[in-house]
C-alpha positions in Angstrom: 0.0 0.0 0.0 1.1 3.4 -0.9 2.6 5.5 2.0 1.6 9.5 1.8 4.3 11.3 2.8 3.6 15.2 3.9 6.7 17.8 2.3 6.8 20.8 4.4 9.1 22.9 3.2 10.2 26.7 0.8 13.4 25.7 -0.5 12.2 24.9 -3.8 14.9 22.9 -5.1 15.2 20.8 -2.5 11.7 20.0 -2.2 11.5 19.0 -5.8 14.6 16.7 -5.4 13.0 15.6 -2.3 9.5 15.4 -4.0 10.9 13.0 -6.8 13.3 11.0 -4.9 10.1 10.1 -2.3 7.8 9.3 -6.0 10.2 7.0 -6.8 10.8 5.4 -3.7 6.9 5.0 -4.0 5.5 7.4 -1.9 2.6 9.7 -2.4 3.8 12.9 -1.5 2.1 16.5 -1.2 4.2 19.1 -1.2 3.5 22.6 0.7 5.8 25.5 0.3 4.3 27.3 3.2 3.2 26.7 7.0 -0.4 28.1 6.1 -1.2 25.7 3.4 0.4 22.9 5.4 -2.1 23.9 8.1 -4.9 23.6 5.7 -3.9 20.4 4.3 -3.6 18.8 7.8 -7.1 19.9 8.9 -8.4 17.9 6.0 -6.3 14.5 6.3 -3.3 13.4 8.2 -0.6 11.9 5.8 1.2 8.5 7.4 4.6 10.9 7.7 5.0 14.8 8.2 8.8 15.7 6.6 8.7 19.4 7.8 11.6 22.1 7.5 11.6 24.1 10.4 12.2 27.8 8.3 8.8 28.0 7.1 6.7 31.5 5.9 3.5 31.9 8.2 4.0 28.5 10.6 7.9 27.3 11.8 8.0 23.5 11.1 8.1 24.2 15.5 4.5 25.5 15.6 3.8 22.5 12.7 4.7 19.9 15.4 2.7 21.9 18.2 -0.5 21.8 16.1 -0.2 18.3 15.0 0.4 17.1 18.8 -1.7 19.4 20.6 -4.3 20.6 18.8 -4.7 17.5 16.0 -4.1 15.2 18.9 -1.8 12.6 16.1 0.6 10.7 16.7 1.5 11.1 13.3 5.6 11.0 12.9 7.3 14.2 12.2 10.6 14.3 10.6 12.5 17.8 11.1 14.9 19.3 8.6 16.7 21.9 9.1 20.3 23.7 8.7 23.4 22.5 10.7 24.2 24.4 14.2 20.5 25.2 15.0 20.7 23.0 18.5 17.5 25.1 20.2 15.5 24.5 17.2 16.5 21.0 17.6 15.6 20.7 21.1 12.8 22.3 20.8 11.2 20.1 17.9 12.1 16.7 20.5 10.3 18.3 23.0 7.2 18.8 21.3 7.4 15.5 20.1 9.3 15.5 16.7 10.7 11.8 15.7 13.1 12.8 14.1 15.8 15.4 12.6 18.2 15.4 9.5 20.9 18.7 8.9 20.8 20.2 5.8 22.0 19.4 3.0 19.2 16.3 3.7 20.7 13.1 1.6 17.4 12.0 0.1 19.0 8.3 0.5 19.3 9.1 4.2 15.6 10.3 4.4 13.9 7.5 2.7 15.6 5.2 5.2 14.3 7.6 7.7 10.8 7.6 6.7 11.1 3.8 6.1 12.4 3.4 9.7 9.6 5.6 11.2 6.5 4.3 8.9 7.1 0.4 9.3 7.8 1.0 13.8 
């Protein structure tokens, strides 16, 4: 069965490597380039992964794992991506209950065994 994987993140270019990469690892994968459509998306289903960079216009990939805990009450897993030497971010995102983090540059080989790992707990 088809996983749907959740993209959460502006950088373009990486989220289209990212976005093709997941497709042909067989994913389904939605792609939102800002925290407000993520929101949006989110109130209407709950992918089986959140991959969520935490630089994001409108709602920080922080606030993303606040709402999906708290609010959305899933248990959804979150994987975090963001750039290198950003430890409070880091922090932060485990203690709202991220699963997860990968540094930027993200391998894309290193986040489909990621996802892979996190799914198939």
């Amino acid at each position: 069965m088809d996983k749907n994987v959740l993209l959460a993140d502006d950088d373009q270019l990486l989220a289209s490597l990212l976005n093709f990469r997941l497709k042909k690892g067989g994913y389904n994968v939605h792609h939102s380039a800002n925290g407000k459509e993520v929101k949006e998306y989110l109130q209407n289903q709950m992918p089986d992964i959140i991959v969520s960079d935490i630089m994001m216009p409108y709602f920080s990939g922080i606030e993303l794992i606040d709402f999906v805990r708290k609010d959305l009450k899933s248990n959804t897993p979150i994987i975090i991506i963001s750039s290198a030497g950003n430890e409070q971010n880091v922090l932060t995102a485990f203690e709202l209950g991220a699963n997860d983090f990968i540094t930027k540059p993200v391998s894309p080989t290193e986040l489909l065994v990621r996802i892979a790992r996190e799914i198939n707990k």
